[in-house]
C-alpha positions in Angstrom: 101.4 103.0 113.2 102.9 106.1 112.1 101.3 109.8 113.7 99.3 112.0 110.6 97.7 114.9 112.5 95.6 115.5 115.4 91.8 116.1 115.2 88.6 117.1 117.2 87.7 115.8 120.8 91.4 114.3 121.8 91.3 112.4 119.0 94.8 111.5 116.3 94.8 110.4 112.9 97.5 107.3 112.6 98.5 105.9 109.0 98.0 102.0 109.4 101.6 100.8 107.7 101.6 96.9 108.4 99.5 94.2 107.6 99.4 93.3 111.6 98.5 96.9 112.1 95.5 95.8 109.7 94.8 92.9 111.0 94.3 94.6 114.4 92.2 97.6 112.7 89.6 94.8 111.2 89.4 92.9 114.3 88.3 96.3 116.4 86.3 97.6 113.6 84.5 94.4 112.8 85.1 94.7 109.0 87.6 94.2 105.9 90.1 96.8 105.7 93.1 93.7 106.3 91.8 92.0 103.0 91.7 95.7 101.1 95.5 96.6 102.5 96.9 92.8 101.9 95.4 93.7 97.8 96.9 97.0 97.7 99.8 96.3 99.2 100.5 93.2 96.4 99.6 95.6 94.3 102.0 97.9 94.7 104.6 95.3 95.0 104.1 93.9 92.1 104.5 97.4 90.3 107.5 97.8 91.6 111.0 97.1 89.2 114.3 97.2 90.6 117.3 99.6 89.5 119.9 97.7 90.1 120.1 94.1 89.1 122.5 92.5 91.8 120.7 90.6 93.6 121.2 92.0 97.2 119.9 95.7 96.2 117.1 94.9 94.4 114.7 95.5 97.1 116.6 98.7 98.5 113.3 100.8 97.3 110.9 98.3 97.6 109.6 99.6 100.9 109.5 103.6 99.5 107.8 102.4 96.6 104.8 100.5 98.4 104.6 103.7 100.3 104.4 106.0 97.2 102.0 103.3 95.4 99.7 102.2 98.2 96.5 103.9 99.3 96.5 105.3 102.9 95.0 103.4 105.4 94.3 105.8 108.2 92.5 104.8 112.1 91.4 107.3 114.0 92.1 107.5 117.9 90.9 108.6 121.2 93.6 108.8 124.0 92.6 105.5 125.3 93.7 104.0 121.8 90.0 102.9 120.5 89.5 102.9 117.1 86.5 104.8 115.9 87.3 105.4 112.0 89.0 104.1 109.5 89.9 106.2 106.2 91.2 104.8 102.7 92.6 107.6 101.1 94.6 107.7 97.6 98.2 107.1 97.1 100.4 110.0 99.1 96.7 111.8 99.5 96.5 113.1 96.4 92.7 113.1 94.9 92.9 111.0 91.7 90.3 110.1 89.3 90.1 106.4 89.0 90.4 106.4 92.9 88.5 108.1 95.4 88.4 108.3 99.4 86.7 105.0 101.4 85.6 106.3 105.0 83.7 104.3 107.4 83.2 103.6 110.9 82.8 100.2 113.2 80.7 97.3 111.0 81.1 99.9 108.2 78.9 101.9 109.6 78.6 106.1 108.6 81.2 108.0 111.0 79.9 111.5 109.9 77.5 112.3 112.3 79.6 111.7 115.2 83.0 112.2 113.9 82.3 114.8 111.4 85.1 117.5 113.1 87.3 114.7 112.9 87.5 113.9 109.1 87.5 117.4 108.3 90.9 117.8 110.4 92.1 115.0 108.0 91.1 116.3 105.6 92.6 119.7 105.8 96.3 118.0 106.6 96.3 116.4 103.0 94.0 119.4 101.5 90.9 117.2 100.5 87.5 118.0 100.7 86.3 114.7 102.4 82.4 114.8 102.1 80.1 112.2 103.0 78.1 112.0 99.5 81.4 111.5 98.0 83.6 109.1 100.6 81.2 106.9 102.8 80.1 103.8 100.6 77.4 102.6 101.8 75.3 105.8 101.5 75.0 105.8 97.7 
């Protein structure tokens, strides 16, 4: 997991950037964010066309090129290391159109009222406005 910024309470934003790192997030957060990275991240793979065409460089970008193309997975920490959110936010967090922000807690259920401070501090670092109405699914 890489650092993205600190937040309320003692808390720190971390960008989920393997699919073990996934694998882990579901399993403490009882829900499917490893199935939604494993997609994206075939995704983005897939998208991806080599600039050279000798055979050992043609994956020299691969890895920058998920990064650019992939959503953010983000988990959200206390100082004890429990997960207590996890954010899907667009590619490079940059707001987009066709794709929005995913936000939930554990079993998918709404971190807002107890983490509200928290998601705002993310927020601010990639200068979104991460509402509820607008970023936790299971309240439409």
């Amino acid at each position: 997991m890489k650092y993205v910024c600190d937040a309320a309470d003692k808390k720190t934003w971390f960008r989920i950037e393997s699919e073990a790192e996934a694998e882990k997030e579901s399993e403490l957060m009882d829900h499917a964010v490893a199935k939604h990275f494993a997609r994206e991240k075939g995704k983005a793979t897939q998208s991806y066309k080599p600039t050279s065409t000798v055979g050992f460089e043609q994956n020299i970008g691969l890895r920058a090129h998920i990064q650019r193309q992939m959503p953010l997975f983000l988990t959200l920490r206390n100082s004890n290391g429990d997960a207590h959110i996890t954010a899907m936010l667009p590619p490079e967090g940059q707001m987009d159109a066709p794709f929005g922000a995913i936000i939930v807690g554990k079993s998918n259920s709404d971190p807002y009222p107890d983490h509200a401070a928290a998601i705002a501090a993310l927020g601010t670092h990639f200068g979104l406005t991460l509402d509820r109405a607008s970023c936790y699914p299971y309240a439409r």
